[in-house]
C-alpha positions in Angstrom: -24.8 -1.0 84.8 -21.4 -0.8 85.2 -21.6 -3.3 88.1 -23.2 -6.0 85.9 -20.4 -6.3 83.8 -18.2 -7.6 85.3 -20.8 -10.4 86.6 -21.7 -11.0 83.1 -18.2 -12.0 82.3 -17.6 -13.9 85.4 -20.9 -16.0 84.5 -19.7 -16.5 80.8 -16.5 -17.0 82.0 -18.0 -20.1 84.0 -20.0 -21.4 81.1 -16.9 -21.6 79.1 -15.1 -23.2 81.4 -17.6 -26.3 82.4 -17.9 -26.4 78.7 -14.5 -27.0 78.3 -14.5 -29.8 81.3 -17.7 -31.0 79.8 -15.5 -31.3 76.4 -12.2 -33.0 78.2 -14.5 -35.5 80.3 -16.1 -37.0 76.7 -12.7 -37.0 75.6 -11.5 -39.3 77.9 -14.5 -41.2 78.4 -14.9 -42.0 74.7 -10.7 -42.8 74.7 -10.9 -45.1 78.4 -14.2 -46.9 76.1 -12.1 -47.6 73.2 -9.0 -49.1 75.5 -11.5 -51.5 76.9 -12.7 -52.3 73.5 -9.4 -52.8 72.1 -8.6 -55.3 75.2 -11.6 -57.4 74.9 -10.6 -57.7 71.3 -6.5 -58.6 72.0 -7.8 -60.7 74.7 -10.4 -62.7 72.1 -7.3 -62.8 69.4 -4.7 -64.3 72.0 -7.5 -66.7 73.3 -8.2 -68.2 70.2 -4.6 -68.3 68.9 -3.9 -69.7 72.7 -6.4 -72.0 72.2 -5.5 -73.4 68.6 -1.8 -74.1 69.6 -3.4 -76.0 72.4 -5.5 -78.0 70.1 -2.8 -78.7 67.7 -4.6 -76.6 64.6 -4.4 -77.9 61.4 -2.9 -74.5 60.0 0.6 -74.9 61.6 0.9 -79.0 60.1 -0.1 -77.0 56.6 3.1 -76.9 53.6 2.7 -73.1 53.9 3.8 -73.1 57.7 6.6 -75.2 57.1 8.9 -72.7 57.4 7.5 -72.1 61.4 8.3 -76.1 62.3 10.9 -75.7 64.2 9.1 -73.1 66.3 5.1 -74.7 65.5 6.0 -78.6 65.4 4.0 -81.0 67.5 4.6 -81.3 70.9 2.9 -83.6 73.5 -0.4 -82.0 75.1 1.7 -81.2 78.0 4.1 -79.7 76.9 1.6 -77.7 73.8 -0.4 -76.3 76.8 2.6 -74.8 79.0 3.9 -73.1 75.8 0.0 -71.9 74.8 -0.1 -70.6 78.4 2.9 -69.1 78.8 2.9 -67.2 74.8 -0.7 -66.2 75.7 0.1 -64.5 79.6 2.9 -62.5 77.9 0.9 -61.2 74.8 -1.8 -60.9 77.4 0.4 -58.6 80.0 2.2 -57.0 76.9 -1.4 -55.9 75.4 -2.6 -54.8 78.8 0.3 -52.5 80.1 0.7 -51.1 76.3 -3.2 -50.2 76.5 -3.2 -48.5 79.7 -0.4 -46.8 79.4 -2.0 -45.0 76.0 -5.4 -44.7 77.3 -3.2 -43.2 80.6 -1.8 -40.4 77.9 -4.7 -39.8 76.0 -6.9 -38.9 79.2 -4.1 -36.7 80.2 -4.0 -34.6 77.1 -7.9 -34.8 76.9 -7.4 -32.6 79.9 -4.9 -30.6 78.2 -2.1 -31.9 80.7 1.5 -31.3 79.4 2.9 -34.5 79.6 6.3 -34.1 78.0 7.8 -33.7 81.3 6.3 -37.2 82.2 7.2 -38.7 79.4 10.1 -37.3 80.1 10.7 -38.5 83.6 9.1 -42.4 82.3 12.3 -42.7 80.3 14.6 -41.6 82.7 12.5 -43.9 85.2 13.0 -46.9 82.5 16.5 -46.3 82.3 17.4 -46.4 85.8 14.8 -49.7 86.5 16.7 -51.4 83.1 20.2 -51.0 84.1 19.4 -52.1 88.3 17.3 -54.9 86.9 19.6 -56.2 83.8 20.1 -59.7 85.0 16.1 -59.8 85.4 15.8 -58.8 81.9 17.7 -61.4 80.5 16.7 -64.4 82.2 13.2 -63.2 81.2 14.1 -62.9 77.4 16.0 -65.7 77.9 12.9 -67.8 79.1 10.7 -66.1 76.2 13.1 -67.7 73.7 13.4 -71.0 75.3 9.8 -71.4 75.2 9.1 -70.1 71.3 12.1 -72.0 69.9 11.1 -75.5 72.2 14.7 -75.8 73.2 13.2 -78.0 75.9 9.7 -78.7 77.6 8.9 -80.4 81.1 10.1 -84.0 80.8 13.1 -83.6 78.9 16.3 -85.1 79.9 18.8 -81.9 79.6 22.0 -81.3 79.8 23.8 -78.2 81.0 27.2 -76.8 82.4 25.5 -77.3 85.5 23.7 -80.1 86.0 22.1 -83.3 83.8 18.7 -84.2 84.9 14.9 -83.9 83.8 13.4 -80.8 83.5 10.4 -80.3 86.1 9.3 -76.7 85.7 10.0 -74.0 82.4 9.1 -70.5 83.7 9.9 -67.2 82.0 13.2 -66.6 84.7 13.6 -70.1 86.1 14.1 -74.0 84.9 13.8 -76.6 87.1 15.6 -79.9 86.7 16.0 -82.9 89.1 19.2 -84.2 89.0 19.9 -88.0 88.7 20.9 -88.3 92.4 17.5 -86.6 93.5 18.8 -82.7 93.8 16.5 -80.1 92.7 18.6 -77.2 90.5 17.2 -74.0 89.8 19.1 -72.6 86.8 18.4 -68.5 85.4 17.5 -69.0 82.2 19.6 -66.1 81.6 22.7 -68.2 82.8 22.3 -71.3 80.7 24.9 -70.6 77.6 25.0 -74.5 76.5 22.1 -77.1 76.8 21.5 -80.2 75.4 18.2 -81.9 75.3 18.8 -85.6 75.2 14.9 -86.4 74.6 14.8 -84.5 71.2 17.7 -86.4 69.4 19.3 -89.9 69.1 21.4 -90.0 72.1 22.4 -93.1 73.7 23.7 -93.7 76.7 26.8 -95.2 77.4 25.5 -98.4 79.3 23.3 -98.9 76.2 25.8 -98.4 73.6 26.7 -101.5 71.9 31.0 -102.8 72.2 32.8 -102.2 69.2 
């Protein structure tokens, strides 16, 4: 009698536990389902808001959005579609880390994993990778704003400390612009302080600009 005791416990010991893993395994299982779910649905959104800058909707030529022209106004297909692309990658990669990251948490504490100390350690990670990677940083903000304020668009004819030419590539660290004598420049977006975008105003060269 005595000896069944303790086997009793053992076995109800046992139960409880897989019960308990059973418990933890839902857990994260229903959490890793709604992730997915809430990343088919960020994905549809940024499509289709992707898709009606593309398209030129009729919302953003509207009186109510005239306070977004400057950001919204009409652009050239070209130049609409790299900015669509670009805006919708980088909601796209934004959503997608943000997502896995919680979902990452929330199966951890499903499973009743401490994860202070990892949070913990994240932070001190992100510190160190933001102050070795600062320059990185800011030509990638750097590129974000060029694109959502249109300072300039492939095509343009630019002007910078650097270098005056026409702008053959905008990516999120990088602009490049061929010079007038033929010479390729790849400017950090990080590093160009002052630009001037000749195709946007009035200017006028000096060849074309009439004697006084």
């Amino acid at each position: 009698m005595h000896m069944l005791m303790p086997l009793a416990l053992q076995m109800a010991s046992a139960e409880l536990t897989a019960q308990a893993l059973l418990t933890s395994t839902w857990k994260a299982i229903v959490a890793i389902v709604i992730g997915v779910i809430l990343w088919g649905v960020l994905r549809f959104v940024v499509g289709r808001l992707v898709r009606r800058v593309r398209s030129g909707a009729e919302i953003f030529q509207q009186r109510a959005m005239k306070w977004a022209h400057p950001v919204l106004r009409q652009l050239d297909s070209e130049r609409r579609a790299l900015r669509a692309q670009t805006i919708g990658a980088l909601l796209s990669s934004v959503a997608t880390v943000t997502l896995v990251l919680i979902v990452f948490f929330y199966v951890l504490i499903a499973f009743n994993v401490n994860i202070g100390p990892l949070l913990t350690s994240v932070g001190i990670l992100g510190i160190a990778i933001g102050f070795g990677c600062q320059q990185l940083i800011r030509d990638f903000l750097a590129g974000i704003f060029i694109t959502l304020e249109d300072q300039y668009g492939i095509g343009d004819v630019i002007e910078t400390s650097e270098v005056v030419g026409v702008v053959e590539s905008l990516g999120l660290r990088i602009t490049r612009v061929r010079a007038d004598d033929g010479t390729i420049w790849y400017l950090r977006n990080g590093e160009i302080l002052r630009v001037g975008n000749r195709s946007q105003g009035t200017y006028q060269s000096p060849d074309e600009e009439s004697p006084e």
